[in-house]
C-alpha positions as CSV (number, residue, x, y, z in Angstrom):
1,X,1.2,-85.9,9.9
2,X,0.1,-86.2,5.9
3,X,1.7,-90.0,6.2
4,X,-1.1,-90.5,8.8
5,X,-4.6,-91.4,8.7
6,X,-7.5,-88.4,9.3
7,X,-8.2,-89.9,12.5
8,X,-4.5,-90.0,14.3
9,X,-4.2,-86.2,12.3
10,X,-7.7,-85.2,14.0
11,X,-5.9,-86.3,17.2
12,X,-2.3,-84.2,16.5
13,X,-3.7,-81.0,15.5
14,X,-0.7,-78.4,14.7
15,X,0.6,-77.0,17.7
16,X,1.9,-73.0,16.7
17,X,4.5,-71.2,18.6
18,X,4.8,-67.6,17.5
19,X,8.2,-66.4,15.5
20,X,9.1,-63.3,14.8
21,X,6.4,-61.6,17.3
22,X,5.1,-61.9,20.7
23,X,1.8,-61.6,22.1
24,X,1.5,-58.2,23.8
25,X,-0.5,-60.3,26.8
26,X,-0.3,-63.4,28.8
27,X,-2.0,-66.1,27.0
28,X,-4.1,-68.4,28.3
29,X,-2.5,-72.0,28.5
30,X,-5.5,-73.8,29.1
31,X,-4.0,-77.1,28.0
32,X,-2.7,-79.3,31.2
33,X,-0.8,-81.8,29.2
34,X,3.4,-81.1,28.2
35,X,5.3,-83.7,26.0
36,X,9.0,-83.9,26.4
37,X,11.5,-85.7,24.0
38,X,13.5,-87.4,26.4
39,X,12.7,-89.5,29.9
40,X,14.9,-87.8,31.9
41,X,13.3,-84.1,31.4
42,X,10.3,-85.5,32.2
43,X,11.6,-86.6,35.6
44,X,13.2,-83.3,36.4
45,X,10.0,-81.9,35.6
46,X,8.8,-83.6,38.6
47,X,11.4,-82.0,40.8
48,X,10.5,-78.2,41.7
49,X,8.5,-75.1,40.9
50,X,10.7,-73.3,38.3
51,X,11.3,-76.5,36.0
52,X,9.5,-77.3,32.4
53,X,5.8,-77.5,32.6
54,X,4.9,-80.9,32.2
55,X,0.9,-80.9,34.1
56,X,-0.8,-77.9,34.9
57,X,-1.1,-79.2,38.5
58,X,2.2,-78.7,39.0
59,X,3.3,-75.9,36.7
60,X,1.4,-74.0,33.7
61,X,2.4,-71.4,32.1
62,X,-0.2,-68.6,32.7
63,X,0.1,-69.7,36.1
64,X,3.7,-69.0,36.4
65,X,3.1,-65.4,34.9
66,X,1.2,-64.2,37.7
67,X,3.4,-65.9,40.4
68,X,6.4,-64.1,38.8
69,X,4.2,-60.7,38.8
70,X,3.3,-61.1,42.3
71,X,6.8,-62.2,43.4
72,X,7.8,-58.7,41.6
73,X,4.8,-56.6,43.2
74,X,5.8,-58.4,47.1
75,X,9.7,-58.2,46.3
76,X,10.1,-62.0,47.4
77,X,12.0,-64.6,45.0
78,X,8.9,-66.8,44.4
79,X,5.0,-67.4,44.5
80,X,2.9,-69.9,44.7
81,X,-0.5,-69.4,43.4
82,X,-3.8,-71.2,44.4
83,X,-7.0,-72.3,43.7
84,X,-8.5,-69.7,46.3
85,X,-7.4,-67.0,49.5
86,X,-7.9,-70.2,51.9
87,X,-6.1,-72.5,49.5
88,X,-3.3,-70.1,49.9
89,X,-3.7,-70.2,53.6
90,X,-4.2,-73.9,53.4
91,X,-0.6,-74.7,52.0
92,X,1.2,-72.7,54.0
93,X,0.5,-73.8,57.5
94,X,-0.3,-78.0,56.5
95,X,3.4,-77.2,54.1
96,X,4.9,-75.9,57.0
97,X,3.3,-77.1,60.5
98,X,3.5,-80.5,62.3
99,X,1.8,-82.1,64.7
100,X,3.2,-80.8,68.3
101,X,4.1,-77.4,66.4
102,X,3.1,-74.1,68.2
103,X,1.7,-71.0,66.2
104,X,1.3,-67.2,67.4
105,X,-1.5,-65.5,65.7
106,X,-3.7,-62.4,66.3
107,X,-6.4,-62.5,67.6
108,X,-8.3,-60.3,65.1
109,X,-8.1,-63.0,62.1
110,X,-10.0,-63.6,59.3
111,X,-12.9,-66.1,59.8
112,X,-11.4,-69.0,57.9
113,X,-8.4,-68.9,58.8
114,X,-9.4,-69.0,62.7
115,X,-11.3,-71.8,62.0
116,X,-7.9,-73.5,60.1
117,X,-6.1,-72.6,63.5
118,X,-8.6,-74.4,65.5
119,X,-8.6,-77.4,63.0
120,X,-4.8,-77.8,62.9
121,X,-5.3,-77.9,66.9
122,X,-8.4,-80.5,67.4
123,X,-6.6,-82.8,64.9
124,X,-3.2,-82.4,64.8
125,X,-2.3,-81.2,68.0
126,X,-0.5,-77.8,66.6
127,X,-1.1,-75.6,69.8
128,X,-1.8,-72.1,68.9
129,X,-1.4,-68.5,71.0
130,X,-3.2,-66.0,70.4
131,X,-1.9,-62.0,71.0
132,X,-3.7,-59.0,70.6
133,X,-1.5,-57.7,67.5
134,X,-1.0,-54.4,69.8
135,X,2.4,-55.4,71.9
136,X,5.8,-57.4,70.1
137,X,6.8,-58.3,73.7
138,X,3.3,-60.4,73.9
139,X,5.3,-62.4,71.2
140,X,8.2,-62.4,73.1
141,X,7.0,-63.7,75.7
142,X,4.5,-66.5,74.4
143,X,7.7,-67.6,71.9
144,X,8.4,-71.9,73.0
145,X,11.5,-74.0,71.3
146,X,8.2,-75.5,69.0
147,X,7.4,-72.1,67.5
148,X,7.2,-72.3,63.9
149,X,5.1,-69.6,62.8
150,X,4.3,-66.1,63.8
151,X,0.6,-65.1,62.0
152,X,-0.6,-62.0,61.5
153,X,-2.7,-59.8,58.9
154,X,-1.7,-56.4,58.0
155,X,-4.8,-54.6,58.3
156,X,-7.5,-56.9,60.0
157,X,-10.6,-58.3,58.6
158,X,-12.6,-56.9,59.7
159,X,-11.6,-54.4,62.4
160,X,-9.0,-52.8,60.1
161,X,-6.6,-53.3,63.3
162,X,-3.1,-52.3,61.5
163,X,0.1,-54.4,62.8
164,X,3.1,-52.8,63.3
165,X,4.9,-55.7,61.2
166,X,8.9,-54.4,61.5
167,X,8.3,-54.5,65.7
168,X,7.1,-57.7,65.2
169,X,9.4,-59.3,63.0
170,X,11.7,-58.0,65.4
171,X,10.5,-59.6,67.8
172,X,11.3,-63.7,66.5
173,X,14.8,-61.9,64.8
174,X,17.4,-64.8,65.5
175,X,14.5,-67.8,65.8
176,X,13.6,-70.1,63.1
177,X,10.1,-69.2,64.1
178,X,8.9,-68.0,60.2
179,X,6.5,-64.6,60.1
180,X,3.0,-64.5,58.0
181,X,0.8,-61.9,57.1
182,X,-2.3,-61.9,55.3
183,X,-1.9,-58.2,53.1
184,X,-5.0,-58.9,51.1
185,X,-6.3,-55.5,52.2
186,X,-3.3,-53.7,51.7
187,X,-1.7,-54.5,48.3
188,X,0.7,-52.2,47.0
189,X,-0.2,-49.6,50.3
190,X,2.3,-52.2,52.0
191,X,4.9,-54.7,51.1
192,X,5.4,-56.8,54.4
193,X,8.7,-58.5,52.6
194,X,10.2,-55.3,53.2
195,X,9.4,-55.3,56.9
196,X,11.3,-58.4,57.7
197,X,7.9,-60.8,56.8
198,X,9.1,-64.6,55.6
199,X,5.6,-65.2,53.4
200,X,3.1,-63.1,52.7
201,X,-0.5,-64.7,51.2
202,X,-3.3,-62.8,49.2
203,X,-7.0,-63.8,48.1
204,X,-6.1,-62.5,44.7
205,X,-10.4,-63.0,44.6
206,X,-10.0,-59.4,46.3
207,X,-8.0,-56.4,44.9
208,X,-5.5,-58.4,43.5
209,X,-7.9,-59.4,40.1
210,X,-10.6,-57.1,41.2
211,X,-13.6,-57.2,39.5
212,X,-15.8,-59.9,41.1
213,X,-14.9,-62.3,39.1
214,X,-11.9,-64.4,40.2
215,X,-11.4,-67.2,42.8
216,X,-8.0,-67.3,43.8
217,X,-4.8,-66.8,46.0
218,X,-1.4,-66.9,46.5
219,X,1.7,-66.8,48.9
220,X,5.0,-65.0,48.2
221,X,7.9,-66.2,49.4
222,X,11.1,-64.4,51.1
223,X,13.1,-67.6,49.9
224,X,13.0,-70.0,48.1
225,X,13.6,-72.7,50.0
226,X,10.6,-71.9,51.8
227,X,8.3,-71.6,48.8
228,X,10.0,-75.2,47.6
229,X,8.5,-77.0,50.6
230,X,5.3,-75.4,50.8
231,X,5.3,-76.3,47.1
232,X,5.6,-79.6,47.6
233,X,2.7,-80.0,49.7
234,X,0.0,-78.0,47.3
235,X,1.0,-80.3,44.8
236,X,-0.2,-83.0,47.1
237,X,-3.2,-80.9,48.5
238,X,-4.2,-80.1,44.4
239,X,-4.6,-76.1,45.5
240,X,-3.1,-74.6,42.4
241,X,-4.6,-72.1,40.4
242,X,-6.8,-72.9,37.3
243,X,-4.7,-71.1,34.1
244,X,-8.3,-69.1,33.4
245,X,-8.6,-67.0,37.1
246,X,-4.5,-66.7,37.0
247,X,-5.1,-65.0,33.4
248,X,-8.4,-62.8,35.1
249,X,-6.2,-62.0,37.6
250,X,-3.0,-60.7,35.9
251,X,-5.4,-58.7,33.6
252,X,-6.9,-57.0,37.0
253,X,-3.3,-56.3,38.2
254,X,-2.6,-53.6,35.4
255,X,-5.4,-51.6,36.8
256,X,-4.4,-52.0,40.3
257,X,-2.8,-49.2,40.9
258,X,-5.3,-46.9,39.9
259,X,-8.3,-48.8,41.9
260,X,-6.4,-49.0,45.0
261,X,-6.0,-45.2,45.2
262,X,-9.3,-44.5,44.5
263,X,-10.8,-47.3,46.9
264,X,-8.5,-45.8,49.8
265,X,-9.8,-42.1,49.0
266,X,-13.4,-42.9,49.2
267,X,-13.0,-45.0,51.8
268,X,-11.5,-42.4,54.1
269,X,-14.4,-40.3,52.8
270,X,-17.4,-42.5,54.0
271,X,-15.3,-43.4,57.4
272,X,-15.4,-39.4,57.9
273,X,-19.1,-39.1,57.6
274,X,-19.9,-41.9,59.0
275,X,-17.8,-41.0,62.6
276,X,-20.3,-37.9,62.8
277,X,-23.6,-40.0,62.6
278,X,-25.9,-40.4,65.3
279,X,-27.0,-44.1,64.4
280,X,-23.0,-45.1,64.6
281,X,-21.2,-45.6,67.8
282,X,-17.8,-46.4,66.3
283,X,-15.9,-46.4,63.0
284,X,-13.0,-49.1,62.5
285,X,-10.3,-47.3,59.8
286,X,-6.8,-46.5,59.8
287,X,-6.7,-43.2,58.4
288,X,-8.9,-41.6,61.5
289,X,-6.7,-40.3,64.1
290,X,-9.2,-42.0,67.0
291,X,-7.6,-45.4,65.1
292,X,-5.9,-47.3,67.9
293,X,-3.3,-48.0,65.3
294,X,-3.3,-44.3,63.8
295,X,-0.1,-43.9,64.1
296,X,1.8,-47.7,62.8
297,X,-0.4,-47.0,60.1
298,X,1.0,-43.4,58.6
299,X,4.4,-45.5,58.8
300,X,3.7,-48.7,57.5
301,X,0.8,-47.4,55.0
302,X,1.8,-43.9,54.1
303,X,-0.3,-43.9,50.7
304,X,-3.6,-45.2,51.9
305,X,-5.2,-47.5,54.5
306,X,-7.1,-49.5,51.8
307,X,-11.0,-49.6,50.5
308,X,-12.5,-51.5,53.5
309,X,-13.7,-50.0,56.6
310,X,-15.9,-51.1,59.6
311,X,-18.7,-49.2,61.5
312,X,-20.8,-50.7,64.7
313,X,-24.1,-49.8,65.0
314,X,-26.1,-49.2,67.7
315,X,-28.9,-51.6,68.1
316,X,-26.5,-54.7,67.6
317,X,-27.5,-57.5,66.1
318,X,-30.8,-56.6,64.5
319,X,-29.1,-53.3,63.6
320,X,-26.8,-54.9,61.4
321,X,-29.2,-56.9,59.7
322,X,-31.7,-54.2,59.5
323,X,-28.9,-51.2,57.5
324,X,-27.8,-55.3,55.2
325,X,-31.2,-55.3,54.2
326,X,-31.8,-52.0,53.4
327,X,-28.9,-50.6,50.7
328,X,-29.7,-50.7,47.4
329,X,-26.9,-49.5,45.1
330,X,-24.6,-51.1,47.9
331,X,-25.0,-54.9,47.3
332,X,-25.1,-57.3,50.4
333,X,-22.1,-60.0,49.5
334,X,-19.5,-61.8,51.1
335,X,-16.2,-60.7,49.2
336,X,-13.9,-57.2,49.0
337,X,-11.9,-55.4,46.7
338,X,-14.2,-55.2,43.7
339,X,-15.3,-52.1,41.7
340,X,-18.2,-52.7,43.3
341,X,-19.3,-51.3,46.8
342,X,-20.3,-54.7,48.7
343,X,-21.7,-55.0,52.8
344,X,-21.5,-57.6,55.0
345,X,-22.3,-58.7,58.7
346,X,-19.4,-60.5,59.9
347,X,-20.6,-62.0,63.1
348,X,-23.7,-64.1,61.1
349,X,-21.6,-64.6,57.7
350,X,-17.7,-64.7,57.8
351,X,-17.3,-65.3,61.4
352,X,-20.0,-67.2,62.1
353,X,-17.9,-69.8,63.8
354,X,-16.6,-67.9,66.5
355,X,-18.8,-67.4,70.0
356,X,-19.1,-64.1,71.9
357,X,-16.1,-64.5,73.6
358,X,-14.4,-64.5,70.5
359,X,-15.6,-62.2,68.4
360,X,-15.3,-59.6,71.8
361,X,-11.5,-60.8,72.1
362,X,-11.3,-60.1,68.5
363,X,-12.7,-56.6,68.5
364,X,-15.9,-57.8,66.5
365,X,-19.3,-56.2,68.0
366,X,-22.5,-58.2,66.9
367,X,-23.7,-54.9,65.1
368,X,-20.1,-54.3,63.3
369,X,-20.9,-54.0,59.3
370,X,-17.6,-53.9,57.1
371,X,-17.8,-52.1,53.7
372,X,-15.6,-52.9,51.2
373,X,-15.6,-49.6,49.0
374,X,-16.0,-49.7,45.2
375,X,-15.1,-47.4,42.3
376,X,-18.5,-46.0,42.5
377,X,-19.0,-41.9,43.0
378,X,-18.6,-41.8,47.2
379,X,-21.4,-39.0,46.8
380,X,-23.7,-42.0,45.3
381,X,-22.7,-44.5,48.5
382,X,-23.2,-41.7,51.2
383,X,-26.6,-41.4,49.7
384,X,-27.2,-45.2,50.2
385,X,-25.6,-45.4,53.3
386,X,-27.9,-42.5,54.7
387,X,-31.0,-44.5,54.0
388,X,-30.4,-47.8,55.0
389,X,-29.0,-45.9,58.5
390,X,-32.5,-44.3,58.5
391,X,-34.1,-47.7,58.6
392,X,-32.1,-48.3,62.0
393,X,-34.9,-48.1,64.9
């Protein structure tokens, strides 16, 4: 650039690519913009998921680093990773659904994605069946020629209900109907990939970056043709990740490991006490043997059930606003799967939209609280817990 004027050398700055070392991280490509040398590259570019980065909407570097680690954590052979949990969601079931399509999902869903399933339906005529999760021969017997997808979440939000995912894939064996699960709550305790599952989707905003400070998701894909078409549809819908929360994100994945255990032995810990108190008539977590799912859950999760459990007061509704109000070192937030203990009231917050006849059919009581447990001493939370319980009437 020194045959050049300042101002076309103020707008080529050097561009540095390392040589003879490596960075020790991912970096951060923050940059959206790739040059090529020759028209034709550019054009492939265009083509698929895996070709050179060319516009960070379709591919960027930083980006691709945490797909490839989650395609390596979920044993699939791709990822896709988005802008949020329900961007995730989002891409898979406008990628992969049409209008006239039929979907089987549980019952016990998370909030947003209920209300996707009932968009999809008022607008574009998909017709969806819902099964309690508890019987594969519901599945069976609710499967049509225009089944394309089979939806399900490996532990619930927010009943912690546990799916027995290999009697379920099992189930659409020999169909082209394609199997989902939602394993947010259960990364690393549980690779559905293993268990016959065609795509599996996170909100990496939860334990996957873990630290409160992440918007994002993703969808791993048992092949790749799959992950090419939903592909081409988040390009269209704009859902990708932004290079900055993919970097977050693969930073929280070193320490996953090591957070998960602990969330999953605290959380066991608080379910425990909380079973034997007089202000709770139920307690929703795998690892108790009164779990309805007790026992798919020593198979499919044999290391832990996860950091998020759910108790129903008694008192109801005013119960479970009552115990929100009152924690202290708890904090009263919408998310999961931070270091930080957090409570919430699904049927006024996350599942606002459904009516009692839902939330019942889903297992939800109007006093149900879920607690996603933190990294904080479970001593310390059981002392907070105690209080705000004490506040009950």
């Amino acid at each position: 650039m020194t045959g050049h004027h300042p101002q076309t050398r103020a707008v080529h700055p050097p561009v540095l690519q390392p040589a003879g070392s490596r960075p020790l991280g991912v970096p951060i490509y923050q940059g959206h913009l790739f040059a090529f040398d020759a028209a034709d590259d550019l054009a492939t570019a265009f083509t698929g998921p895996d070709e050179a980065y060319m516009y960070a909407r379709m591919s960027n570097p930083t980006v691709r680093s945490l797909e490839q680690a989650l395609t390596e954590l979920e044993g699939g052979q791709g990822a896709l990773a988005t802008g949020s949990g329900m961007g995730a969601v989002n891409a898979v079931l406008m990628g992969l659904l049409r209008g006239g399509d039929h979907v089987i999902a549980q019952t016990a869903l998370y909030g947003g994605t209920f209300a996707l399933l009932q968009d999809l339906a008022e607008r574009w005529g998909v017709d969806v069946t819902f099964i309690s999760g508890d019987d594969p021969d519901e599945v069976r017997d609710a499967l049509r020629p225009e089944t394309r997808l089979l939806y399900l979440e490996t532990v619930a939000n927010p009943t912690t209900h546990v799916t027995d995912l290999p009697a379920f894939t099992a189930a659409v064996q020999g169909t082209d109907v394609l199997t989902v699960v939602d394993n947010t709550f259960a990364p690393l305790l549980c690779r559905p990939i293993e268990h016959g599952v065609d795509i599996v989707i996170h909100s990496t905003t939860k334990y996957l970056s873990g630290h409160g400070d992440v918007i994002g998701g993703a969808a791993v894909f048992a092949d790749s043709d799959v992950r090419h078409r939903v592909w081409d549809h988040a390009v269209e819908l704009g859902s990708v990740a932004d290079p900055f929360a993919a970097w977050l994100t693969v930073r929280g994945l070193a320490t996953l490991p090591l957070r998960v255990a602990r969330q999953s032995e605290s959380a066991l810990d608080l379910a425990r006490r909380l079973a034997t108190h007089p202000s709770v008539e139920r307690v929703h977590h795998p690892g108790l043997a009164e779990h309805p799912q007790y026992e798919a859950a020593r198979r499919l999760l044999p290391d832990g059930c996860g950091g998020v459990l759910a108790f129903e007061l008694t008192g109801g509704r005013e119960a479970g606003r009552v115990f929100s109000d009152a924690v202290r070192l708890i904090s009263l937030g919408p998310s999961l799967g931070s270091v930080a203990s957090l409570v919430m009231h699904p049927a006024s917050t996350s599942h606002r939209r459904m009516d009692a006849a839902s939330l019942a059919a889903a297992g939800i009581g109007e006093g149900t609280v879920r607690l996603s447990v933190g990294l904080e001493h479970p001593d310390d939370l059981w002392a907070d817990i105690e209080q705000a319980l004490a506040k009950i009437g």
